[in-house]
C-alpha positions as a printed NumPy array, in Angstrom:
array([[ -98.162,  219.251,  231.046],
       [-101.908,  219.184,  230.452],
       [-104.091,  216.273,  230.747],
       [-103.503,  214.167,  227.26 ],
       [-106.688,  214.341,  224.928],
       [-105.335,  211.413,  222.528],
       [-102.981,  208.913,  223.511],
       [-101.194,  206.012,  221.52 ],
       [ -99.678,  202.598,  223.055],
       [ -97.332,  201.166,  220.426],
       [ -96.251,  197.419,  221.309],
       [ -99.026,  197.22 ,  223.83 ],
       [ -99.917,  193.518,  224.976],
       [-102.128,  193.847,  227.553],
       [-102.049,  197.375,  227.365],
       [-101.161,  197.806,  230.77 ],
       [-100.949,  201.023,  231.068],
       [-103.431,  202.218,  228.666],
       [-105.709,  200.312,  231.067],
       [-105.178,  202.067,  234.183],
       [-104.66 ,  205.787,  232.814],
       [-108.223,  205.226,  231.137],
       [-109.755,  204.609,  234.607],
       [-107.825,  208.65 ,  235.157],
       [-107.616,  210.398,  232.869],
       [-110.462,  210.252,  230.159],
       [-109.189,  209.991,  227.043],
       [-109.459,  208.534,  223.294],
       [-106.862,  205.831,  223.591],
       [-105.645,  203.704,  220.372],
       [-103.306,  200.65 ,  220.035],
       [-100.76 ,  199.2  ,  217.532],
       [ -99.656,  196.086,  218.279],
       [ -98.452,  193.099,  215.716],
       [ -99.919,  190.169,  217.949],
       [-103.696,  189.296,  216.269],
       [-104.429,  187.556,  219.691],
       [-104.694,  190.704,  221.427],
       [-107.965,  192.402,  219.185],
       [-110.997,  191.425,  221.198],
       [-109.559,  192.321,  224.368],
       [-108.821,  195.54 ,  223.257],
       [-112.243,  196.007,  222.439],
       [-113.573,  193.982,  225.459],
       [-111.592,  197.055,  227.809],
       [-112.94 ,  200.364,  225.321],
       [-109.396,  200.68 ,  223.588],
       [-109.194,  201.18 ,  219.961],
       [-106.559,  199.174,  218.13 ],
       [-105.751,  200.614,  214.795],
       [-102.923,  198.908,  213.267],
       [ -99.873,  196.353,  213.429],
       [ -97.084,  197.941,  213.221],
       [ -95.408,  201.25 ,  213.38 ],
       [ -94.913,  203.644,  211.422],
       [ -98.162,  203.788,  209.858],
       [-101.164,  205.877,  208.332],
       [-102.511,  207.804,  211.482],
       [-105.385,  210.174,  211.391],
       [-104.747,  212.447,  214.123],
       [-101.689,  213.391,  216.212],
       [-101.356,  212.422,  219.796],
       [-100.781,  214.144,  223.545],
       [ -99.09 ,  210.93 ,  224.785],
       [ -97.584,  208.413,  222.8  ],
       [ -96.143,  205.343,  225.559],
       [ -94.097,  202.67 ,  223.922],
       [ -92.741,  199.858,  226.458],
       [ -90.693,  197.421,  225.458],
       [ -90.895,  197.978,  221.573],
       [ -88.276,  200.491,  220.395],
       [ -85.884,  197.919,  221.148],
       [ -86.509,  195.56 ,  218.35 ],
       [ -87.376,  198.661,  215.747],
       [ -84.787,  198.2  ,  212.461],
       [ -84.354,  201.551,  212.14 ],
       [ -83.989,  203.41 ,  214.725],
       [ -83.728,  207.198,  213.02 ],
       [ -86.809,  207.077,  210.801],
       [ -89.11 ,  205.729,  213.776],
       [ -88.169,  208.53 ,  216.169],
       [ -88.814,  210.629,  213.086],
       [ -92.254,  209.265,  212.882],
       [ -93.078,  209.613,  216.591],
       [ -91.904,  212.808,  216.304],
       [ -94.507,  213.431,  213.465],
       [ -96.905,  211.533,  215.31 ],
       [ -96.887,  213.663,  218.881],
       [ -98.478,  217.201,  219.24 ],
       [ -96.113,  220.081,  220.103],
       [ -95.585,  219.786,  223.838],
       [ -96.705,  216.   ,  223.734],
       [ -95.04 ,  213.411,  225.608],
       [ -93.162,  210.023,  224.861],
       [ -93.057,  207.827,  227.147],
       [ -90.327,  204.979,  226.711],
       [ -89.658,  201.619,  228.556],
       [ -86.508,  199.864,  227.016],
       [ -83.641,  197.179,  228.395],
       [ -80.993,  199.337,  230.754],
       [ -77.992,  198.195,  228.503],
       [ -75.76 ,  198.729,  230.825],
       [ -71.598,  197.415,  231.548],
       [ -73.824,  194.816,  234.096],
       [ -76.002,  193.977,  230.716],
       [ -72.667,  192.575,  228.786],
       [ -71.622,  190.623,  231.829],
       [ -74.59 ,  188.695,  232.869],
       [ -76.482,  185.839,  230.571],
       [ -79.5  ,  186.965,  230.164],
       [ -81.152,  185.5  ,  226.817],
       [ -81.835,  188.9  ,  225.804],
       [ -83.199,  187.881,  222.177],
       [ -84.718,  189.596,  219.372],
       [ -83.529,  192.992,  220.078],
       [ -82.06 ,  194.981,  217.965],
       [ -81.578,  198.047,  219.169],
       [ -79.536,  198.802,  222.781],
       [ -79.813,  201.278,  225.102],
       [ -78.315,  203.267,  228.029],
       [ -79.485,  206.679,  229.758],
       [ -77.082,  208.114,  227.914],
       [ -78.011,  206.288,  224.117],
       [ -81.59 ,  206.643,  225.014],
       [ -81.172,  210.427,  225.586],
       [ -79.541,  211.045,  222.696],
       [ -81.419,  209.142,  220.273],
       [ -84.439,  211.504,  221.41 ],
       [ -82.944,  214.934,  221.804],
       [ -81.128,  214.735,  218.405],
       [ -84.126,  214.609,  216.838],
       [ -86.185,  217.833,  218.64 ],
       [ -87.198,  216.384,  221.929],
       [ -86.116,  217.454,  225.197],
       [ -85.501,  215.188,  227.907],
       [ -88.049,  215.306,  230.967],
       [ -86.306,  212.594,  233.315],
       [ -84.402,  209.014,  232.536],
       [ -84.304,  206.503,  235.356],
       [ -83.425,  203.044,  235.953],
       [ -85.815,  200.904,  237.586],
       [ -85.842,  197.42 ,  238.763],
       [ -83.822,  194.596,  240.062],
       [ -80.12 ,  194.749,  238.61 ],
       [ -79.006,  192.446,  236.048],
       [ -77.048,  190.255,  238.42 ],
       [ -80.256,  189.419,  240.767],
       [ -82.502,  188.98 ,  237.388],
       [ -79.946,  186.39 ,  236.594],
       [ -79.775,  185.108,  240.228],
       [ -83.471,  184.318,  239.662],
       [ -85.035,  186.87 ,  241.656],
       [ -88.885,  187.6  ,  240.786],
       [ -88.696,  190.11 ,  237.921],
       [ -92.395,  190.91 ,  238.192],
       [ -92.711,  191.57 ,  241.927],
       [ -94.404,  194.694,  242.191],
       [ -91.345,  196.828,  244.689],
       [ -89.118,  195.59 ,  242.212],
       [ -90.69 ,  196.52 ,  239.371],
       [ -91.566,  200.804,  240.757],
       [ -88.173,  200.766,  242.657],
       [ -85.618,  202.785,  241.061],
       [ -82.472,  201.541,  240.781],
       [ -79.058,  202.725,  239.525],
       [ -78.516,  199.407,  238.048],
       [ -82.038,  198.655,  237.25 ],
       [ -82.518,  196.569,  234.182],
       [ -84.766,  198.98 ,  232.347],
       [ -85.063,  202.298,  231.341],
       [ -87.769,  204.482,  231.829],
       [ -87.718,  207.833,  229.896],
       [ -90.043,  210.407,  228.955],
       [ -89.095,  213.321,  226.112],
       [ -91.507,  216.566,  225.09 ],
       [ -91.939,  217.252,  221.638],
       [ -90.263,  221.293,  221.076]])
């Protein structure tokens, strides 16, 4: 893959990771996000939010279009991977970060509230490739559901990178045909 010229964060927050590829890899790097609270520091860090929500109006297709933890709470699932579709060049990338919706995911109380939408490797795939993409990888990553519950920290950085079987998210990336 080459180096992306345009990317797109969908459901960004901080925009983590916006943040550190722009230190990397130099490129023109917009935002949607629905929270109003997150504008100025957008602009504070160089990154251009232009709009809400998703779908919407865009100007320009994209190289990379990463979307963590949003496509699970999207109503309808079909017409948004339509639109990403629409909205990545051929040979661009998605990059998605969802809930591993696994057996261990029924079992355990989480409080695992608004989503919508639920995913395994196997969902995840399939939602993507029946719509033109091809699969680059799918892994799980993270602690499992059981030590989430157990109270383990969620947002210690080995936990968070390692990859796990039973991880409690998903971490997928497709290419547009």
């Amino acid at each position: 893959m080459r180096k992306p010229n345009s990317v797109l964060e969908i459901g960004a927050g901080s925009a983590t990771l916006s943040k550190e590829l722009s230190t990397v890899i130099p490129a023109k790097y917009d935002i949607i996000e629905p929270g109003n609270q997150w504008r100025d520091y957008y602009k504070n860090i160089g990154l251009n939010y232009i709009s809400s929500e998703f779908p919407c109006q865009l100007s320009k297709k994209y190289d990379l279009i990463v979307a963590s933890h949003w496509l699970e709470h999207v109503i309808d699932l079909d017409s948004t991977i339509n639109s990403l579709y629409e909205s990545v060049n051929k040979g661009g990338i998605i990059f998605i970060e969802v809930p591993n919706c696994n057996k261990s995911y029924w079992i355990f109380n989480h409080n695992d509230i608004p989503h919508i939408q639920f995913f395994t490797e196997e969902s995840l795939n399939t939602a993507f490739t029946n719509k033109g993409f091809s699969c680059l990888r799918i892994e799980s990553f993270g602690l499992s559901w059981q030590e989430r519950t157990l109270g383990k920290s969620v947002l210690n950085e080995e936990n968070y990178f390692m990859t796990n079987p039973e991880g409690f998210f998903l971490r997928g990336c497709f290419i547009k045909n």
